[in-house]
PATINU-738207 format. One record per residue (C-alpha): residue in one letter; chain; y, x, z. Coordinates in Angstrom, 3 decimals. Layout:
BEGIN
A	A	Y	X	Z
...
***
This chain:
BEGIN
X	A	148.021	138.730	111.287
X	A	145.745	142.118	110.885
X	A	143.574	142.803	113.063
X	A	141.266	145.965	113.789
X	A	137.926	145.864	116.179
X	A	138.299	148.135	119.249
X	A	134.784	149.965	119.126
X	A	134.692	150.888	122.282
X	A	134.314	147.384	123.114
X	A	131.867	146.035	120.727
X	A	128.876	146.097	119.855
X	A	126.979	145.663	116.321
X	A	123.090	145.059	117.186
X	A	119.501	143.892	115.832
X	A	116.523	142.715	117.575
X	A	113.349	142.273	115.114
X	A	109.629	141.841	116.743
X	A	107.339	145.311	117.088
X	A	103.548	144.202	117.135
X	A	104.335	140.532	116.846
X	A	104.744	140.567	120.951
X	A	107.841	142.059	121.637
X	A	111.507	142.471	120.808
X	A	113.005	145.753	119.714
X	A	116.604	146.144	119.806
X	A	119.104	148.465	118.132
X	A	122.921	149.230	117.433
X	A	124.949	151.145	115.173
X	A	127.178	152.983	116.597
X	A	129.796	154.078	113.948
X	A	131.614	150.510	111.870
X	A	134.416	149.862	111.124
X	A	136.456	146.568	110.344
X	A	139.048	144.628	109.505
X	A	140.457	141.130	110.461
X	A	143.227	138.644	109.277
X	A	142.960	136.564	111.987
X	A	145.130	132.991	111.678
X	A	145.857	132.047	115.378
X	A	146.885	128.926	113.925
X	A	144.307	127.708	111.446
X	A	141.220	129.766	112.184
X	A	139.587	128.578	109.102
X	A	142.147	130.587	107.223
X	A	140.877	134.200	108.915
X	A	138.834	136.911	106.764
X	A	136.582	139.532	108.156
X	A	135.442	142.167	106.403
X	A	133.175	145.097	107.977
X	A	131.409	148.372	107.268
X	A	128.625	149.885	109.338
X	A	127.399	153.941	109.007
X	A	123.632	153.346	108.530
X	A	123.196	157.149	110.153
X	A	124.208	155.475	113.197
X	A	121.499	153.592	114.008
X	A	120.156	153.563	117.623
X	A	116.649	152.074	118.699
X	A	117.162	154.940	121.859
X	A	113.773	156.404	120.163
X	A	114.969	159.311	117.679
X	A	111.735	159.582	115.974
X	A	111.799	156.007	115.102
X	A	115.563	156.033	114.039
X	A	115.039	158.888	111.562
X	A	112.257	156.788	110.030
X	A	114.694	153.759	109.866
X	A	117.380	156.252	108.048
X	A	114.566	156.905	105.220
X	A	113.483	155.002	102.124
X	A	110.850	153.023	104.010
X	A	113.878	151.088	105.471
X	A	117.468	151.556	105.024
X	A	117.379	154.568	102.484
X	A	120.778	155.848	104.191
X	A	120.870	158.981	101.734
X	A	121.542	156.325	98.735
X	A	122.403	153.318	100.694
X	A	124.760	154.742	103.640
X	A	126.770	151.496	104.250
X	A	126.078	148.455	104.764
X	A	128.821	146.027	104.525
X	A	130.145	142.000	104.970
X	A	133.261	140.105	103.469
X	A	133.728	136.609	104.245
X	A	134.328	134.295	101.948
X	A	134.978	131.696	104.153
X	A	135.244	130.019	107.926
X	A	134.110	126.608	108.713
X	A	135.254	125.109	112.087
X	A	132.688	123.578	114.267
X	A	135.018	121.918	116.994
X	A	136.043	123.908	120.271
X	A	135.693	127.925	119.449
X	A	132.183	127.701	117.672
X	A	132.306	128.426	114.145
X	A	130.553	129.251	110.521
X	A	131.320	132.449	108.881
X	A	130.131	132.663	105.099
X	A	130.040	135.643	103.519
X	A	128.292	138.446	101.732
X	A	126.332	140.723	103.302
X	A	125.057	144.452	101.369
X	A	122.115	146.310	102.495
X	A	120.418	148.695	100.709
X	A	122.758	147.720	97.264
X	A	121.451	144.337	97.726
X	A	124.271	141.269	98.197
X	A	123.189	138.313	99.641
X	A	125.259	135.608	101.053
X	A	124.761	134.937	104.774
X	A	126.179	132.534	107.526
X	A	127.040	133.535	110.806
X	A	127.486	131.380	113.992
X	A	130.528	132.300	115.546
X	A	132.407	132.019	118.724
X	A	136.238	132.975	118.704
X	A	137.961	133.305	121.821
X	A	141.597	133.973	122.612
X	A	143.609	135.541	121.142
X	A	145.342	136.559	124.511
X	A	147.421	139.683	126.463
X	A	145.538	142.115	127.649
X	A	146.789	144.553	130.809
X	A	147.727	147.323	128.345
X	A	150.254	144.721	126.741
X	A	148.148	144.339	123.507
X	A	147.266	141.134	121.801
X	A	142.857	140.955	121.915
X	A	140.643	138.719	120.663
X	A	136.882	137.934	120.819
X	A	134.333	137.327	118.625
X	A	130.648	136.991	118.737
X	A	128.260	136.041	115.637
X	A	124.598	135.854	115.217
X	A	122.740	135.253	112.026
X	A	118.923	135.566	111.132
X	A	118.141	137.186	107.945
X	A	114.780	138.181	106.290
X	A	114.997	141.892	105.584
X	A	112.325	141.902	102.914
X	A	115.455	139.929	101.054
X	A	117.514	143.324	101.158
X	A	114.370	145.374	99.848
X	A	113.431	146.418	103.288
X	A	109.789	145.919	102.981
X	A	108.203	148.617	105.223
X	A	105.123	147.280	107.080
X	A	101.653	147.802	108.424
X	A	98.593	145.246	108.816
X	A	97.524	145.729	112.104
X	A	93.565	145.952	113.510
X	A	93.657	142.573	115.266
X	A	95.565	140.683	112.803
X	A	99.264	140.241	112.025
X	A	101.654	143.056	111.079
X	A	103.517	145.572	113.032
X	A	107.573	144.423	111.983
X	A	108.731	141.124	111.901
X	A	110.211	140.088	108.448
X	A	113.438	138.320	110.696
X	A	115.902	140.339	111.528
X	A	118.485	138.825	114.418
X	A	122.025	140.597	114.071
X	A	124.219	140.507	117.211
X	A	127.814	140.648	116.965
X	A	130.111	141.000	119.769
X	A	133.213	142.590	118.895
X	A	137.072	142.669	120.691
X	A	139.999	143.291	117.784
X	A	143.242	144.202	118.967
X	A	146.093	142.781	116.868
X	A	148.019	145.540	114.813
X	A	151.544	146.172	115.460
X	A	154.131	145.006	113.062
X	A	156.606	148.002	111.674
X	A	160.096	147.242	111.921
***
């Protein structure tokens, strides 16, 4: 069964440490994705995904811009970054592994995501919803994001790990007749 995320309740995030003290978190706010979701074998769904890296969102303008240029993302040359799964491993319950590839900056690595499906279920508008939430750590020097600075009293200013933060709700797509 296809199924589409409903953007206006989701939510694709980061949080990466700022002076080695503190957690900075962000969003995009323009994705897009797709999902064959098997209600009946899980392990048989796909997800694939596509985030607009102009619509990045650290609420701090200045420092978004910077994240648009070549010092991180490079969005002029690089203005998606994307996942396909390649595969789902069940866990037992609704916790799951998603495998798959993930492109930044024209680099593909593979990546694993712990996942939580819920539902699917009926929601009050009469459509068919599900919910998923994923979390993966990734080094972004791996993607050729390698922007830094050594700071006076030791240590650097960004944090190599990256956290991504997935909490998305699809809606099942209706069937023509």
């Amino acid at each position: 069964m296809s199924w589409q995320i409903d953007t206006v309740h989701s939510t694709i995030g980061f949080a990466v440490k700022h002076l080695m003290v503190s957690t900075v978190r962000g969003k995009f706010r323009s994705y897009r994705g797709e999902v064959a979701l098997d209600p009946q074998d899980l392990t048989r769904s796909t997800f694939e995904g596509e985030i607009d890296v102009e619509s990045i969102d650290t609420n701090n303008e200045q420092r978004d811009a910077h994240l648009r240029t070549n010092d991180f993302f490079d969005a002029p040359n690089h203005p998606k970054i994307t996942f396909k799964s390649t595969r789902v491993e069940a866990l037992g319950g609704s916790d799951y592994r998603v495998h798959g590839e993930l492109t930044i900056r024209g680099v593909t690595k593979p990546i694993t995501l712990d996942a939580e499906i819920a539902g699917p279920t009926k929601s009050p508008y009469g459509q068919t919803v599900a919910g998923l939430s994923a979390r993966a750590t990734l080094n972004r020097k791996d993607f050729g994001v390698n922007f830094n600075a050594v700071l006076e009293a030791g240590g650097v200013m960004i944090g190599e790990k990256v956290t991504i933060e997935i909490d998305a709700e699809v809606v099942a797509r209706a069937v023509a007749a």
